[in-house]
C-alpha positions, 0 to 999 in steps of 0.5 A: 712537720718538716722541723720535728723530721730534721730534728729527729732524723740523724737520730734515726738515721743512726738507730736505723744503721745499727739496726741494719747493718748487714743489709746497709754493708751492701750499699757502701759503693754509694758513698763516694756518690753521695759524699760528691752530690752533698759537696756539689749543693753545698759550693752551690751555695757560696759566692767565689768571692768569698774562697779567698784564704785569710789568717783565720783559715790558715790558722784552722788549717794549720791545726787541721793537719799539722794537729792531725800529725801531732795527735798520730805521732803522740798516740801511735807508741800507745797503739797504731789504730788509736793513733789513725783513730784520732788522726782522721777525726783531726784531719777530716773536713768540715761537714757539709752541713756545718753552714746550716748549723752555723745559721742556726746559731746565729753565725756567719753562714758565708764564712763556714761555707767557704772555710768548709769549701777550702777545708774539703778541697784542701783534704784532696792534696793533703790526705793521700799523703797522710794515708799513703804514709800511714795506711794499710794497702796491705801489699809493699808499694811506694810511697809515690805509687801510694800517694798517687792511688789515693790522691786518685781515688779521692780528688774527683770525690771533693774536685768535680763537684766544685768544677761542676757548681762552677760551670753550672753558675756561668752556663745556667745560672737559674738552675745554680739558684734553684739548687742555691734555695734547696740546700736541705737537701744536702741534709737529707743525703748526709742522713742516708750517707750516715745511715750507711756508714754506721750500717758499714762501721757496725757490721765490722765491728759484729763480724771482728769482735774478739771480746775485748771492748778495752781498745774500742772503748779507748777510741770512743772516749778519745773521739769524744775528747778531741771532739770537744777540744776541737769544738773550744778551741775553733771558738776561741779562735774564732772569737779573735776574728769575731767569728766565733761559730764559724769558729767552732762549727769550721773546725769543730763539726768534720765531715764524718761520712768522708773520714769513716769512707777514708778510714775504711778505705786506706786505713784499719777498719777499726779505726772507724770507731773513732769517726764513727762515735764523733758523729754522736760527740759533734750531734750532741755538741751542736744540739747543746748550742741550739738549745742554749742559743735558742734560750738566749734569743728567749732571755731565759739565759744570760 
């Protein structure tokens, strides 16, 4: 039962979001809550010895935001809210979850843990100066007062659960273990995080919908785009290290409930289109690799 309801569960979690969205809108203050206890399972769940920094990750990093920059300077000409589009869906972390995939797929579950740790605590430095230089605040503000604000708002959001986990393994250690065991839970919260989100990016797309579906479009296709590059070129790299899925589930499958929160909080609203359609780009990409991964384990694919 528990299978068939993770199977189907993000599925429903975005029909349930499309469905609902005026009534989901109400819960966005939740998120940031939800998006803290998520990262908290999940530094449960590695060993400290395993955050250490090695040319592997600075070379997933490097892509992760110097290509975040890359994609915002090339596509900005063509049309500001693509460009941050397609800039958040470089930028965002690893998903919480994307050590889990990694397992089912026969990857090194520590090594996409710690990459997905490092990505996201990386996040809380880098991203308030990326959105502080792009966003919209809509009133004339430094840049330092900009960055300050935002580096703020989103430090606790990725820093406390990390101190948290820390303080938890050396003060009760039987309690860190318990919450080590139960890292599905993590799932769960990422499933009403997303429900929420999708609720939050449909209801403003209904409420500013001026009839011209051409730059949404673009946006949905781009997401897709970048998606798949990020997903071949994650395990390429990986593949050099002998870590091919910890490859391309690190830089592959993001952290969409943080990039659409980010977006809708410092960026234009509409640019969440772009997080929005990579959750169904990267949840096709990794049911493709389970279905394929599981077929090899069969002998029914070479």
């Amino acid at each position: 039962m528990q299978k068939y309801i993770e199977k189907y569960l993000l599925p429903v979690a975005m029909i349930l979001g499309i469905s609902f969205h005026k009534q989901l809108a109400l819960f966005s203050p939740i998120i940031p809550y939800l998006l803290s206890l998520m990262l908290f399972i999940t530094y449960c769940r590695v060993s400290w010895s395993d955050i250490r920094l090695n040319k592997f990750h600075f070379i997933l990093l490097a892509i992760q935001y110097v290509g975040s920059a890359l994609v915002f300077l090339l596509l900005r000409p063509f049309n500001e809210i693509l460009a941050q589009a397609a800039m958040i869906c470089v930028l965002t972390a690893t998903a919480t979850s994307a050590p889990v995939v990694a397992g089912l797929l026969g990857g090194s579950i520590s090594i996409t843990a710690a990459y997905s740790i490092i990505s996201n605590l990386s996040v809380a430095i880098i991203a308030p100066l990326f959105l502080s230089v792009v966003g919209e605040s809509g009133v004339e503000i430094s840049f330092v007062s900009s960055f300050w604000h935002i580096f703020l708002k989103v430090m606790p959001i990725l820093v406390i659960p990390f101190l948290l986990a820390f303080l938890l393994q050396k003060s009760a250690p039987r309690v860190h273990k318990k919450i080590q065991s139960a890292q599905i839970i993590s799932f769960y919260l990422w499933a009403v995080a997303l429900t929420v989100v999708i609720g939050n990016v449909t209801q403003y797309v209904r409420m500013h919908d001026d009839g011209n579906y051409s730059l949404e479009a673009i946006i949905i296709i781009t997401s897709m785009i970048i998606c798949l590059f990020q997903f071949f070129f994650g395990r390429k790299i990986g593949k050099r290290f002998g870590w091919t899925v910890a490859g391309g589930q690190g830089l592959g499958q993001k952290n969409t409930v943080l990039a659409i929160w980010l977006t809708q909080t410092y960026l234009n609203p509409l640019a969440t289109l772009g997080p929005g359609a990579y959750v169904i780009w990267q949840n096709l990409v990794n049911s493709w690799q389970i279905w394929r991964y599981a077929k090899k384990k069969d002998g029914k694919l070479t």
